[in-house]
Backbone bond lengths (Angstrom), bond angles and torsions (degrees), N, CA, C in turn:
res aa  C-N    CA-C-N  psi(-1)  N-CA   C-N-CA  omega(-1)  CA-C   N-CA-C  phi
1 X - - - 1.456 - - 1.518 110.15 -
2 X 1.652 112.94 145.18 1.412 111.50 164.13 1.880 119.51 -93.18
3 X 1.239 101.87 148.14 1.348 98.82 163.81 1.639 108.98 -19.81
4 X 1.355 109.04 -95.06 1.332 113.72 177.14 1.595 108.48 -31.17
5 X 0.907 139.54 9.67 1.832 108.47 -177.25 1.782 75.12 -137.19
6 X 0.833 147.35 3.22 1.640 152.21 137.00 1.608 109.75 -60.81
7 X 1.373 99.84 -63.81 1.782 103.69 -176.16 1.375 105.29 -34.35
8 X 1.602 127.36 -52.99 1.510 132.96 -145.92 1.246 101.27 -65.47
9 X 1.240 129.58 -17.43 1.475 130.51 -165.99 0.922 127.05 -126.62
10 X 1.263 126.93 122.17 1.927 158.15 -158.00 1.730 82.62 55.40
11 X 0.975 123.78 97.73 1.619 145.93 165.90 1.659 106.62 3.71
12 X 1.300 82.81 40.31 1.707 106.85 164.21 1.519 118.04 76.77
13 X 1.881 108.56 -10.88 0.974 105.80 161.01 1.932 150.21 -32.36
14 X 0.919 79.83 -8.71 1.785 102.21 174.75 1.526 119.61 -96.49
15 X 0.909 115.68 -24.76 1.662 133.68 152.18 1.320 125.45 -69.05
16 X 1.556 113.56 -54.41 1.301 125.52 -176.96 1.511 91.88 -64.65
17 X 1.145 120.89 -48.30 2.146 109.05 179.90 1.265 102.65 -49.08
18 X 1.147 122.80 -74.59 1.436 120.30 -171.05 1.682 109.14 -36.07
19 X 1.001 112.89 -41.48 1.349 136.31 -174.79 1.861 102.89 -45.25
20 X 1.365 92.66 -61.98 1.457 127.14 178.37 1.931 94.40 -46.66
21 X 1.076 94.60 -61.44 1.577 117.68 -163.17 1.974 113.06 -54.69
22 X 0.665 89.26 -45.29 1.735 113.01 175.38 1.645 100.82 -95.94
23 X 1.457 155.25 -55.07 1.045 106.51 -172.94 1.462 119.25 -74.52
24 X 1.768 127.84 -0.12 0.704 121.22 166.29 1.120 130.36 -49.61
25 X 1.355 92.82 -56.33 1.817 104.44 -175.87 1.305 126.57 -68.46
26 X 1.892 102.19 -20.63 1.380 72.24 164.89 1.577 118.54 -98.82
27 X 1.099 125.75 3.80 1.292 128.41 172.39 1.569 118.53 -62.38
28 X 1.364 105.56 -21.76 1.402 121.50 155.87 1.211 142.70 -72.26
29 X 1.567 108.24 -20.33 1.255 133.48 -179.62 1.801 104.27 -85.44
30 X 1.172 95.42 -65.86 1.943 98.04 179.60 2.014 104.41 -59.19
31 X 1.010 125.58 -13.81 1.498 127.10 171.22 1.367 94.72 -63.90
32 X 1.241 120.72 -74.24 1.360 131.63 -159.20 1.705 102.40 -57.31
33 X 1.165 112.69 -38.50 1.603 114.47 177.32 1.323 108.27 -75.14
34 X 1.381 144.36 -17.56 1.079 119.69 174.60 1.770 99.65 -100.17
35 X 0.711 121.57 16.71 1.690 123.53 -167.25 1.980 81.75 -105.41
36 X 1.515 102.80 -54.27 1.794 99.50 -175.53 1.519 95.78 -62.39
37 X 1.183 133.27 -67.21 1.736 109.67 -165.72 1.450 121.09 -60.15
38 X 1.862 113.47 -5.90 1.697 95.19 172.18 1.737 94.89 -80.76
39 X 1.454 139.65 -41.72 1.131 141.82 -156.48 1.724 89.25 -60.77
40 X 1.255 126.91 -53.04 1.536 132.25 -151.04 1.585 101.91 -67.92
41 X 1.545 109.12 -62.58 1.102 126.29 179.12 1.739 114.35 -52.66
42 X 1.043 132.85 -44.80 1.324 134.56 -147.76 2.089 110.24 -128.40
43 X 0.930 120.55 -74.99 1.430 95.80 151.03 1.297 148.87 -100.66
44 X 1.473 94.50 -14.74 1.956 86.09 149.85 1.613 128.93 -71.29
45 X 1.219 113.62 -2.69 1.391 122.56 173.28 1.360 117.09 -74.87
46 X 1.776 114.03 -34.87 1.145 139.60 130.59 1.289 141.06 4.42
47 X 1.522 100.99 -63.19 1.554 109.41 -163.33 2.129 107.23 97.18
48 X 0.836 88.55 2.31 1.710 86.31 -168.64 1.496 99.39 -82.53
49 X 1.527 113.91 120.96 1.448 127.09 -170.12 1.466 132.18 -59.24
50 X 1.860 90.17 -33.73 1.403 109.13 175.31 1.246 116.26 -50.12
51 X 1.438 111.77 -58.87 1.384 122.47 -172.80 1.632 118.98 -45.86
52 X 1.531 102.49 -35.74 1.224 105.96 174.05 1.352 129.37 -58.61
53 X 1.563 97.64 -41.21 1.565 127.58 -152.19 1.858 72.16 -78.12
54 X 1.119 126.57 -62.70 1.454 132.59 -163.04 1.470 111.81 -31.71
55 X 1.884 101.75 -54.17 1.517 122.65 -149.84 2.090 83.94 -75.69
56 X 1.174 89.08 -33.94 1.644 92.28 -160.14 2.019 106.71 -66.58
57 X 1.169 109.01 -39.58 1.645 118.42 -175.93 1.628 99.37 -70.42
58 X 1.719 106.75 -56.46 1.595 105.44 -161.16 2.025 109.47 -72.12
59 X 1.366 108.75 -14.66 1.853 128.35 154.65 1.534 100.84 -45.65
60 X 1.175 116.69 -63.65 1.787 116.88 -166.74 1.357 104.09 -70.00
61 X 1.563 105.10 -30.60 1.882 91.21 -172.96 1.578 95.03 -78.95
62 X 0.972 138.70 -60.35 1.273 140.34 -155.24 1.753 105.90 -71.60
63 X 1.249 112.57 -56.18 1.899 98.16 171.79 1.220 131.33 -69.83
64 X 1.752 105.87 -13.46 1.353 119.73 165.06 1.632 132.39 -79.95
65 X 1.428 89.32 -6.28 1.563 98.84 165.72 1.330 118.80 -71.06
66 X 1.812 116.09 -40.46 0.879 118.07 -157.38 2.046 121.51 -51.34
67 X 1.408 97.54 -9.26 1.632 126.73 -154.89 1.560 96.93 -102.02
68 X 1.458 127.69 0.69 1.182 121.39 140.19 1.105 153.59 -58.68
69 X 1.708 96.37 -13.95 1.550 113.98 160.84 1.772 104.77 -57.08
70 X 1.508 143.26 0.01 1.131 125.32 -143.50 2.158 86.40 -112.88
71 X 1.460 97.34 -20.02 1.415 120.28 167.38 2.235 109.43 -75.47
72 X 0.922 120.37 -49.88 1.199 113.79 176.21 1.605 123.13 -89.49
73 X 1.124 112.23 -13.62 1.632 124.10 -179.44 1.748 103.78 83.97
74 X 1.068 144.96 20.08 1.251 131.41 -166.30 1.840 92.20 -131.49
75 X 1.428 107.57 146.59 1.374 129.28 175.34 1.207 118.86 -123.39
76 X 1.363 107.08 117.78 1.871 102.07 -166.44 1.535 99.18 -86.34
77 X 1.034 135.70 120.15 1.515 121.58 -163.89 1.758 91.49 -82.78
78 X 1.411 124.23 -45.08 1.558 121.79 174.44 1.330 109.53 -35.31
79 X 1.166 108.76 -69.07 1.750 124.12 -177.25 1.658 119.95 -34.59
80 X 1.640 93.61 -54.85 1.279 104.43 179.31 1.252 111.71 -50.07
81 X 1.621 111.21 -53.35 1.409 126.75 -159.46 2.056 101.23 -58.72
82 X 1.089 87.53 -51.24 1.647 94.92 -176.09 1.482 104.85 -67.32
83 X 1.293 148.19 -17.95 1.133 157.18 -155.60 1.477 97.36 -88.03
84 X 1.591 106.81 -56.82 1.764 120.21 -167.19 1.971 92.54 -76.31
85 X 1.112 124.80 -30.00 1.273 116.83 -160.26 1.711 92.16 -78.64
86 X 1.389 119.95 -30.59 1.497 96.80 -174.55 1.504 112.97 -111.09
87 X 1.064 122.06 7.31 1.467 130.05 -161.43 1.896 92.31 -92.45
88 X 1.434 135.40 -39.07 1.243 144.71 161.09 1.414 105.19 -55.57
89 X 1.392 132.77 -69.21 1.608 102.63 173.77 1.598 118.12 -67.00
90 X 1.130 125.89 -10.63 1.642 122.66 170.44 1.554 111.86 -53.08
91 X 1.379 92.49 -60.31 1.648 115.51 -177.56 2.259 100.71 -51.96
92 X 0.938 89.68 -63.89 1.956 91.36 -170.78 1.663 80.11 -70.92
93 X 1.154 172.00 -21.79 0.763 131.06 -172.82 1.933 108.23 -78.54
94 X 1.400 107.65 -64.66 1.692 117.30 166.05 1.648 101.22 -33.11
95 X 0.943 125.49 -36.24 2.111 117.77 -178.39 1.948 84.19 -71.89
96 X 0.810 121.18 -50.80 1.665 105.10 -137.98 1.331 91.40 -86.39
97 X 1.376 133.45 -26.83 1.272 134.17 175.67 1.224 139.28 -64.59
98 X 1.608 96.65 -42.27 1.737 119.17 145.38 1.340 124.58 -1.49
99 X 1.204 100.43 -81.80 1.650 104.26 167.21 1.774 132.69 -42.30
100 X 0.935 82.41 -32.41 1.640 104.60 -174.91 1.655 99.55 -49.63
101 X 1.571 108.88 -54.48 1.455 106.07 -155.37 0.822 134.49 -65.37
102 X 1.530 125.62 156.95 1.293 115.83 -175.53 1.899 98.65 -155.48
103 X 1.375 100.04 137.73 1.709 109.78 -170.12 1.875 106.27 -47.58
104 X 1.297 112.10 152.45 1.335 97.63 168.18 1.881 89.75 -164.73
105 X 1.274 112.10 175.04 1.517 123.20 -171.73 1.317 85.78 -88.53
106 X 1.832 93.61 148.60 1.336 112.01 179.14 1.775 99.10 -95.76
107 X 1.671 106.37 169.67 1.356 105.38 -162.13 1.191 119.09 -79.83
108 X 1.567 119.95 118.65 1.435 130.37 -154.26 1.558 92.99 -103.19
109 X 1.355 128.45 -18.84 1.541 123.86 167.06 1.444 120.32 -24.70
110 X 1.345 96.60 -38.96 1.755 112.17 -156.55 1.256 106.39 -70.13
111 X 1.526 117.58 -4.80 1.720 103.44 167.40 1.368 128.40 -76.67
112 X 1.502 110.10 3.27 1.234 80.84 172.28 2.199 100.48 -114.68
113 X 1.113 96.47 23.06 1.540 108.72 -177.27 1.559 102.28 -113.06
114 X 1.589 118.64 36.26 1.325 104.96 144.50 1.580 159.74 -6.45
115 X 1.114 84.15 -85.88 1.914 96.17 174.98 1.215 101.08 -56.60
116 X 1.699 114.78 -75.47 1.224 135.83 -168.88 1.897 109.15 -31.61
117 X 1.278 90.99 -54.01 1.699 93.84 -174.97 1.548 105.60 -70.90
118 X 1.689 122.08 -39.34 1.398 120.83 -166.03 2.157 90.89 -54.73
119 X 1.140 115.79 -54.70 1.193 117.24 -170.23 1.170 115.82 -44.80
120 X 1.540 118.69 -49.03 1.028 107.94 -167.62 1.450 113.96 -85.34
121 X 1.409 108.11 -14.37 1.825 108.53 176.83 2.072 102.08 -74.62
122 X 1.550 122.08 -44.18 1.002 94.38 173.89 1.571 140.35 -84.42
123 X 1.684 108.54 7.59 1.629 119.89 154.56 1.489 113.39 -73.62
124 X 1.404 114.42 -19.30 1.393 121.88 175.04 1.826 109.73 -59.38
125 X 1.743 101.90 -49.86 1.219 110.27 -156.42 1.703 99.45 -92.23
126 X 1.291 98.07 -6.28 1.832 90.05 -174.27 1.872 99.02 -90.04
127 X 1.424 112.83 -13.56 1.139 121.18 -179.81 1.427 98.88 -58.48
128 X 1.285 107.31 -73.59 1.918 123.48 -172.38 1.007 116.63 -34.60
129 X 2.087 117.80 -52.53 1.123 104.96 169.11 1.458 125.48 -62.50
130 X 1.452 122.76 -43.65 1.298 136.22 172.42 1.522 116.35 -20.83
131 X 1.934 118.49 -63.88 1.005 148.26 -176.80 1.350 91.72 -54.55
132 X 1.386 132.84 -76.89 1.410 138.47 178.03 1.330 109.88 -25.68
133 X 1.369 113.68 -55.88 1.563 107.85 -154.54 1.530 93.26 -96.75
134 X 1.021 128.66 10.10 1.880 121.58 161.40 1.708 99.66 -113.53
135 X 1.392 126.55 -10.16 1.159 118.19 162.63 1.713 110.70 -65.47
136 X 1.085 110.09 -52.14 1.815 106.05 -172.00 1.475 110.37 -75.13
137 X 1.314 100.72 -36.51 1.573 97.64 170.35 1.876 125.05 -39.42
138 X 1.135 91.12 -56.28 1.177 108.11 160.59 1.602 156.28 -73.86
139 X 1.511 90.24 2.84 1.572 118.85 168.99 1.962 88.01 -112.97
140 X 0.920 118.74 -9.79 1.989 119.73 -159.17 1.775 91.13 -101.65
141 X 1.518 76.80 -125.28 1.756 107.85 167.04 1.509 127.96 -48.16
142 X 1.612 119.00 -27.60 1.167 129.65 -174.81 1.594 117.16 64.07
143 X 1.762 112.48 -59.22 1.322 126.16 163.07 1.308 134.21 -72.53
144 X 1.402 138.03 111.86 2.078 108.09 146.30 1.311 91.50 -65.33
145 X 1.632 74.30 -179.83 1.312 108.24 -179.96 1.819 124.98 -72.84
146 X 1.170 109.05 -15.15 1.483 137.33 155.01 1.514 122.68 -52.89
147 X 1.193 110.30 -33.51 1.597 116.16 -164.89 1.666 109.78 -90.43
148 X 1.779 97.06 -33.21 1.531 90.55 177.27 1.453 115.05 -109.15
149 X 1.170 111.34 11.60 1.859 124.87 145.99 1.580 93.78 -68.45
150 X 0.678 123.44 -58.33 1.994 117.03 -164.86 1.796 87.98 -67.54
151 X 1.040 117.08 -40.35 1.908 106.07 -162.70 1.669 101.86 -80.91
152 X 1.210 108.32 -29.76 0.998 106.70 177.28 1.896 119.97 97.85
153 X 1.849 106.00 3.96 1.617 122.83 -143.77 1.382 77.93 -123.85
154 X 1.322 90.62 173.19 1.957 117.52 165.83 1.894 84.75 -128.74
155 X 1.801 91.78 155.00 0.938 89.46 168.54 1.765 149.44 -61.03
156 X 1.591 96.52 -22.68 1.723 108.50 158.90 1.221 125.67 -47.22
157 X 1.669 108.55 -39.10 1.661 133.48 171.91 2.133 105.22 -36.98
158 X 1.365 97.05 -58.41 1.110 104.76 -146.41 1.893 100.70 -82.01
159 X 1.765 96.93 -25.54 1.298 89.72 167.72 1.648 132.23 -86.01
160 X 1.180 96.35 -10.98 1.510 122.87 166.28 1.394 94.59 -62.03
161 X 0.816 151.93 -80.50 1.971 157.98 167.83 1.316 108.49 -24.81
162 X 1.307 118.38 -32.96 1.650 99.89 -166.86 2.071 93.80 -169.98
163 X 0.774 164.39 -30.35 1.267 149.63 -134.43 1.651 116.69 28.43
164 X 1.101 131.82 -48.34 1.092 128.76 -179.68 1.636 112.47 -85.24
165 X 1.324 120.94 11.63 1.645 120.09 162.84 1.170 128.17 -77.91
166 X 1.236 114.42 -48.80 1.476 104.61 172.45 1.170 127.91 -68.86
167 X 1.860 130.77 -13.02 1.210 109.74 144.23 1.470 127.05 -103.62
168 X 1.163 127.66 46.92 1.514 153.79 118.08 1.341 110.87 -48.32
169 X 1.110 109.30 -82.76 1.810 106.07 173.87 1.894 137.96 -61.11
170 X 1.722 92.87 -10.69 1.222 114.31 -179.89 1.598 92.93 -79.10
171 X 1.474 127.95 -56.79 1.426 116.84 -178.51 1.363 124.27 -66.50
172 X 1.693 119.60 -26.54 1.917 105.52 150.02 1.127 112.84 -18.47
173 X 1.583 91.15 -86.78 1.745 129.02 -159.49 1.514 92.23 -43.33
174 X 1.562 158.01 -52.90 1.288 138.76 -115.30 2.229 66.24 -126.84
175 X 0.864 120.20 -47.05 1.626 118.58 -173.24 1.848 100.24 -62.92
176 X 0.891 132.49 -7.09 1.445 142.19 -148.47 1.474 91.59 -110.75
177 X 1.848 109.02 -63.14 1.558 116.01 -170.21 1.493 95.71 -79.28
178 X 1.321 141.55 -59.11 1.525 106.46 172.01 1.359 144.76 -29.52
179 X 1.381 106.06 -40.38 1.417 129.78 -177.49 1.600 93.65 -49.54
180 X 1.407 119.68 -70.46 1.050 137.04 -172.15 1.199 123.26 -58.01
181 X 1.053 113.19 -28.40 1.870 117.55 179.62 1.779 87.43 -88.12
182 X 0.834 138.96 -70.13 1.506 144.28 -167.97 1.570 108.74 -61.52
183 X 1.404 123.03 -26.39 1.727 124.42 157.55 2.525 103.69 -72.07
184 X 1.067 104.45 -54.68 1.488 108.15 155.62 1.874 124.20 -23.55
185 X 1.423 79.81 -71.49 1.800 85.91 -175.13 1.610 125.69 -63.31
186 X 1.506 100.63 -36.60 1.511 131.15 160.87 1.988 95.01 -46.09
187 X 0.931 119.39 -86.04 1.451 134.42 -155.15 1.566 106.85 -50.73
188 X 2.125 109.23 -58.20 1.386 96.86 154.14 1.197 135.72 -45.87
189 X 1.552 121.05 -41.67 1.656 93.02 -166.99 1.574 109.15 -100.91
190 X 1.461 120.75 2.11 1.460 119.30 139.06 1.228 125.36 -39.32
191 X 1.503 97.88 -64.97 1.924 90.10 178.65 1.719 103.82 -65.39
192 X 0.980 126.51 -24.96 2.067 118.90 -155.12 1.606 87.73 -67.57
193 X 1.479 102.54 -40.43 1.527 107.38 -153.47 1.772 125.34 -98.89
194 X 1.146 94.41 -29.93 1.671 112.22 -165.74 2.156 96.13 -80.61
195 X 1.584 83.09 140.02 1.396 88.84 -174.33 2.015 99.47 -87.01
196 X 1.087 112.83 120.29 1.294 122.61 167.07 1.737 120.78 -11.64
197 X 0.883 107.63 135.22 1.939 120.58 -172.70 1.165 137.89 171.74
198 X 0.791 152.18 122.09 1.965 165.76 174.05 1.436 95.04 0.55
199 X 1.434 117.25 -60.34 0.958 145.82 -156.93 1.269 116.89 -69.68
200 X 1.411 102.98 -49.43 1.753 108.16 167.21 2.184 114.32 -74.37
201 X 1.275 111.03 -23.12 1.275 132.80 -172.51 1.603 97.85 -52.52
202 X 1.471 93.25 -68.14 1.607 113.95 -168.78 1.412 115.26 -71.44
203 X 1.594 130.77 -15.81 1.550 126.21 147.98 1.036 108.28 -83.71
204 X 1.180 134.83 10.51 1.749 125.21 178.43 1.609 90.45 -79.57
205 X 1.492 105.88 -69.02 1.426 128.13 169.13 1.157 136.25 -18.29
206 X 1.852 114.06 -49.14 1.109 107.68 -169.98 1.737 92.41 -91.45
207 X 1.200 115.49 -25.55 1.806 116.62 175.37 0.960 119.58 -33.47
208 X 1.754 103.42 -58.78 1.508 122.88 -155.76 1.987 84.80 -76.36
209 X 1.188 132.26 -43.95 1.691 117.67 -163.38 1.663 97.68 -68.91
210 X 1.305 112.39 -44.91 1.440 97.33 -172.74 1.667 123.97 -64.36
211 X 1.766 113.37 -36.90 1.035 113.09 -157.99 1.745 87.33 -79.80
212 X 1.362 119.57 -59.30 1.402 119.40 -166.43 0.998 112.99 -67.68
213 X 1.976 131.83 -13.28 1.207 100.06 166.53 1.975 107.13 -103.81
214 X 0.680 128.34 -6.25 1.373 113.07 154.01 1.164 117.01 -43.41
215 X 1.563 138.26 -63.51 1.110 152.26 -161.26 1.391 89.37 -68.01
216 X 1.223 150.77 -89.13 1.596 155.23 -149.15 1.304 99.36 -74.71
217 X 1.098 147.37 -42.66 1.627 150.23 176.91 1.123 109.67 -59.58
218 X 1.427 134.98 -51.18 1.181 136.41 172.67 1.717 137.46 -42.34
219 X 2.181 89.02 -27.58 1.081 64.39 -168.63 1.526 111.23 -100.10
220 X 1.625 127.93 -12.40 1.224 127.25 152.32 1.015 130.54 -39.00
221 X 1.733 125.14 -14.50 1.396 137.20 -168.97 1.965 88.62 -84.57
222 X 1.029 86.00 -54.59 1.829 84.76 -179.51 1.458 128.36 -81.18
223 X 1.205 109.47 -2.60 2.090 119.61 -168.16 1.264 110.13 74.29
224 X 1.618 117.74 19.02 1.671 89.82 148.78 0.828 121.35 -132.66
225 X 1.713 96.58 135.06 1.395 117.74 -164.56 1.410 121.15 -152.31
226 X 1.663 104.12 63.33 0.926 144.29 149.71 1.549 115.34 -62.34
227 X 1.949 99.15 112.19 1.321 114.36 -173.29 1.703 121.62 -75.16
228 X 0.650 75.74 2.69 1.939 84.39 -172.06 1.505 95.86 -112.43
229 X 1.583 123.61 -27.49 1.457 119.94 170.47 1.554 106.94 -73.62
230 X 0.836 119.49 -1.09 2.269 113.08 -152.69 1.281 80.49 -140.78
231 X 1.259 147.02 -7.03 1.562 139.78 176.72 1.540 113.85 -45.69
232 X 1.599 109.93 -56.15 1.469 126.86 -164.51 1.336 106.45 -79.78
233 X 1.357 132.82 -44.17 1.299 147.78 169.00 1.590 107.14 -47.60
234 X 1.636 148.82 -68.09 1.054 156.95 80.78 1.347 112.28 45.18
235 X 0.996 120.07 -62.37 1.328 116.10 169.68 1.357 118.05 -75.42
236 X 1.260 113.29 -53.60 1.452 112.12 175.94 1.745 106.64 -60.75
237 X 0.844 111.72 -21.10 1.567 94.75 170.55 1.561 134.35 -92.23
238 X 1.615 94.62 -26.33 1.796 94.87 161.52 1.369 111.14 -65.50
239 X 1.347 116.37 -33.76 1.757 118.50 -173.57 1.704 93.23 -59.55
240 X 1.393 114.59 -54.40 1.635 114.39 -163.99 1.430 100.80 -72.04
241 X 1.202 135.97 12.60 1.503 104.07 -172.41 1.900 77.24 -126.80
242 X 1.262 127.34 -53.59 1.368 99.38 157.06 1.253 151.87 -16.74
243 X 1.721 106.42 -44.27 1.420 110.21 168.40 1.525 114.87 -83.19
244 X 1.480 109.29 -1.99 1.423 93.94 -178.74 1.812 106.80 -115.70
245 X 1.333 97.60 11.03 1.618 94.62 167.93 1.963 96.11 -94.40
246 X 1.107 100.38 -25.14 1.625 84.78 -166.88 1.809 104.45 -88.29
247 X 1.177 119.40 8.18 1.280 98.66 -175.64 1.712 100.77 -135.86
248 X 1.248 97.13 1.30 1.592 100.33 143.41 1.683 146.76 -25.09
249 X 1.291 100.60 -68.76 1.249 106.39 178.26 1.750 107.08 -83.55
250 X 1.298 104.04 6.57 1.972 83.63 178.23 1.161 86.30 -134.96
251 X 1.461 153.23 24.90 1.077 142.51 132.05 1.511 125.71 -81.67
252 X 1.721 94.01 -9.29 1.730 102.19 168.28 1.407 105.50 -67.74
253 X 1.502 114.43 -59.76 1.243 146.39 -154.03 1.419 111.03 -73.17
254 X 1.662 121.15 -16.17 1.233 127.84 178.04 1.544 107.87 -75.24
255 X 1.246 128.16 126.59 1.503 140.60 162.37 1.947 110.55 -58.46
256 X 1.135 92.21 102.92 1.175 89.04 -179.71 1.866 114.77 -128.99
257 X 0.940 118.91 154.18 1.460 126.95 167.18 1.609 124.72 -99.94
258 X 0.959 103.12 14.44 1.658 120.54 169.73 1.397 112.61 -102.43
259 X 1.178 127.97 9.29 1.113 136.02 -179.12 1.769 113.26 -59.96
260 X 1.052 137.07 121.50 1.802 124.72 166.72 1.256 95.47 -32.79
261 X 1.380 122.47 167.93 1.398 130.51 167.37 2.006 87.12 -110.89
């Protein structure tokens, strides 16, 4: 099927999800990339172990998602392709860096950035679960009950249309909740670990606009806007932008040596 011969049916609402579905993910994807070049750039440049240990755990969640296709039956051959092309410099990069490390104290600044940090560690952790529970969904059920109120279908609908759609949309949805649990794990142990700085402030920042507003922008762009769907999203973002107004001014003010030069 083409887009267009998809569009014609339920007033294209079935597109616009997918729609939904993908800019999420990738809005999730460039989060996580700018979260990896502050870790790469700034204390793994370092020698600081964490970062490694970080890049190396939140690698398995995120390339190990990709193998959820083995849950929906569908193989993105693109995906794959892009998957193997970066997962080989990931890999030589963690070998060559190895050496580099060297133990160092984790950032003890953060006592006096309380709130600010509690917030942002538990938008961190509501992420993970979040990611999780739209990861299985999407190897499972694929749908709530929300999604085909917005499509307007039952799931017979959609296999009636195509057999091979619903796991089309099952690998978004399950590529979507990885993204997210593996952008999550990244963010917690940034904040648990990273010693406070300008530097870390302003990738918190630009993360939190891209990932949360992709995710919440999207879906007014398409009409759904379903409150009980945008609740968790919404929430997690007043919580995240809270923690990053309050720990603002003493993460300016913190002396740090992680600074970019």
């Amino acid at each position: 099927m083409t887009a267009q011969d998809l569009c014609a049916r339920h007033e294209c609402r079935i597109v616009h999800f997918m729609i939904h579905d993908r800019v999420s993910f990738g809005g999730s994807l460039i989060a996580i990339g700018m979260l990896y070049q502050w870790l790469t750039t700034v204390p793994l440049r370092q020698g600081q172990a964490w970062a490694w240990r970080l890049l190396l755990v939140s690698g398995v969640v995120g390339f190990g998602s990709f193998f959820a296709y083995l849950g929906y039956g569908y193989l993105d051959t693109w995906h794959g392709l892009a998957t193997l092309a970066l997962l080989p410099c990931f890999v030589i990069g963690l070998i060559r860096s190895y050496p580099t490390l060297t133990p160092k104290p984790l950032g003890e600044a953060w006592r006096t950035q309380g709130i600010g940090r509690a917030c942002l560690l538990i938008t961190a952790a509501g992420m993970i679960g979040g990611g999780l529970t739209i990861f299985i969904v999407g190897m499972t059920h694929v749908f709530v009950p929300e999604d085909l109120i917005y499509m307007g279908v039952r799931v017979e609908d959609l296999h009636n249309i195509n057999e091979r759609l619903v796991p089309l949309i099952a690998h978004d949805r399950a590529g979507f909740g990885g993204a997210v649990c593996c952008c999550g794990v990244t963010l917690f142990f940034t904040v648990w670990c990273a010693t406070p700085s300008a530097s870390l402030w302003r990738v918190l920042c630009l993360a939190g606009i891209t990932g949360f507003g992709t995710a919440i922008g999207v879906h007014p762009a398409i009409g759904y806007n379903d409150a009980f769907h945008l609740a968790p999203a919404v929430l997690g973002a007043g919580l995240y932008v809270v923690g990053l107004i309050l720990a603002f001014r003493p993460m300016f003010q913190s002396p740090s040596i992680e600074e970019i030069p």
